[in-house]
N, C-alpha and C positions, 0 to 999 in steps of 0.2 A: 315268285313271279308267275305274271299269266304268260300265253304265251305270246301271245304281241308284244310282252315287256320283252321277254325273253329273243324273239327276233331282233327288234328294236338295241339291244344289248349287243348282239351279235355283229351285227350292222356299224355299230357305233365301236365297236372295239380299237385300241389304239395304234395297232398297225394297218388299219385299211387306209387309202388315201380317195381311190375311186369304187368300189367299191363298196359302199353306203347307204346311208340312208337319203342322201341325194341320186344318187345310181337309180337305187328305189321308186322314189317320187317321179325321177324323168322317164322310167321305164311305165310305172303308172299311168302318166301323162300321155305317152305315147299308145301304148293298150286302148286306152277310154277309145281315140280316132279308132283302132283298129278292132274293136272286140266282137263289130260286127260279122266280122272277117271268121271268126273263129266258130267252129263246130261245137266244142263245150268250152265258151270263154269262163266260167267258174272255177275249170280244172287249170287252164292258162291261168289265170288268176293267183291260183294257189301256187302252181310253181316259181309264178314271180315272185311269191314270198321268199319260198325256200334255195331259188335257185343257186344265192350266194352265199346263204344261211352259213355254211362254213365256210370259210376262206383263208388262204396261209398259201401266200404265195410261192412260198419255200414247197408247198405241198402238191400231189401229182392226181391225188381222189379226191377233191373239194366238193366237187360235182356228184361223187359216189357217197362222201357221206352227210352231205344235203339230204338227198335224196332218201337214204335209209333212216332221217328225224324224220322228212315229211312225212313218210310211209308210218312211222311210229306214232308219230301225231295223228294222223288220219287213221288209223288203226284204232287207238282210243277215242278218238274221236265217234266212231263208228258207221264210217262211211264204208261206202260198197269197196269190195274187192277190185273190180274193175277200174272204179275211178282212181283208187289208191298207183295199182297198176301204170294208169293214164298218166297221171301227176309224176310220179319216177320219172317214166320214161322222158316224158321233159323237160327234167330235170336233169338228167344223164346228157340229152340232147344239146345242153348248152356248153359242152367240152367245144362244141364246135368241131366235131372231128369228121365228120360225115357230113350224109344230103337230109334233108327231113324229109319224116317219114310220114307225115301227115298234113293235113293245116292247120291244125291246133300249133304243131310244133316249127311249122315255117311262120306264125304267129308269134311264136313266142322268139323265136332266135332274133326275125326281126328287130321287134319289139326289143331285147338283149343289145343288136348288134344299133340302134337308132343312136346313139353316142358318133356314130359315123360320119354321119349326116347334120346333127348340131352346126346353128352359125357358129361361124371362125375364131369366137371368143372364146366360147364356152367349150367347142373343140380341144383348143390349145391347152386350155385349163386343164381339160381329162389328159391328154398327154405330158403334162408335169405331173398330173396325180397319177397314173400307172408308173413315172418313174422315182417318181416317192415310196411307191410300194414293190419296187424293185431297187433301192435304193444300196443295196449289199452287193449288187453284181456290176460288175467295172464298165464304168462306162463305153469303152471299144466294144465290148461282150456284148451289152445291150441295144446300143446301136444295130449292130449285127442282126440281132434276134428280133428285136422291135421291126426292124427292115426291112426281116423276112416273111416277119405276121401281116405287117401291113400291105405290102406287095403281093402276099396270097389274095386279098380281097381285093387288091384292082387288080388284079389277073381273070377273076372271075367273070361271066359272062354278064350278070348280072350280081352284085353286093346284095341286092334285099329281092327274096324269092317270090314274095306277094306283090300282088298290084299297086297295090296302098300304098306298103312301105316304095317303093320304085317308083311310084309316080312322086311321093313327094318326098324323098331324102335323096334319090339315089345320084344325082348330077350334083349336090353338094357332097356327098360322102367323097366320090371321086375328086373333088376339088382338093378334098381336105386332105383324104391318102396320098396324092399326088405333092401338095405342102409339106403333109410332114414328112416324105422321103426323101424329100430336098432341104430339109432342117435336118434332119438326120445324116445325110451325107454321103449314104449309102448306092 
C-alpha cells in the first residue's frame, strides 16, 4: 500500500464510528474556508492527515503516535527538519489539552473541534457515533464524562480561538453543547 491507501485503511478500520474518513472530509471542508488563516497551511494540511491516523479509544497516546508515523513518513519523505517538527507538534496539539501555541495550531484545533458547530443533524449523528466508539463504557460513566468534555467547551470564553471559526460556528457550537447536555442529563 501507498500511503494514502494506508491512511485511508487507518481511517476506515472497524472500530471507529466518528473518527473517519468522513471526520476527514468535513475537517477538509472546513480548512479549504480557513487555510487562508494559516501561516504554513501545507504543514496544517498534513497534520489533518495524521492527526487521527491512530486511534483506540481504549488508548491514552493516539495523538503521540500519529505523530511519530507522520514524523517517520516525512522523514522518508524528505522534508525539512523543521517542518517535520511543525507537523508533530500539531499533531500532539489535538489532545486538546492546552492553549495553542500558534496559528497554524489554533487553525488546526479549529478546524478538529468544527463538529461543534455542525447543523443539528449532523451534530447529533457525531454524538451517537462517539458513543459507538465508546460503546464498552456504561452508560452512567459516559454520561458523566461526555458531560464533563462537553461543558469544558461552553465554559470557555470563546469554543473556536480564530476569527473565522467564531464568527461562523461559534453561536451554533453553543447551541449544540447546550442540546446535548440536556439530552445527556447531566
Amino acid at each position: 500500500h501507498g500511503l494514502y491507501e494506508e491512511l485511508c485503511l487507518r481511517y476506515g478500520e472497524v472500530h471507529r464510528a466518528y473518527h473517519t474518513l468522513q471526520h476527514l472530509k468535513e475537517c477538509f471542508e472546513q480548512f479549504d474556508g480557513a487555510r487562508h488563516v494559516a501561516v504554513h497551511p501545507f504543514e496544517v494540511e498534513l497534520a489533518l492527515w495524521f492527526h487521527d491516523a491512530v486511534y483506540d479509544p481504549r488508548a491514552t497516546d493516539c495523538e503521540e503516535q500519529s505523530a511519530v508515523w507522520a514524523m517517520e513518513c516525512l522523514l522518508r519523505a524528505g522534508a525539512a527538519v523543521k517542518q517535520i517538527e511543525r507537523v508533530s507538534e500539531l499533531i500532539l496539539a489535538t489532545k486538546h489539552s492546552g492553549s495553542a501555541v500558534s496559528i497554524d495550531c489554533s487553525v488546526l484545533l479549529d478546524t478538529d473541534l468544527s463538529i461543534l458547530g455542525a447543523p443539528r443533524p449532523r451534530f447529533v449523528e457525531y454524538e451517537s457515533q462517539v458513543r459507538r466508539e465508546y460503546a464498552w463504557v456504561p452508560e452512567e460513566a459516559f454520561r458523566k464524562t461526555r458531560g464533563a468534555i462537553l461543558a469544558h467547551f461552553l465554559q470557555r470564553p470563546r469554543i473556536y480561538t480564530t476569527e473565522h471559526f467564531s464568527n461562523c460556528l461559534e453561536s451554533q457550537a453553543r447551541s449544540n453543547l447546550r442540546y446535548s447536555l440536556e439530552r445527556l442529563g447531566v
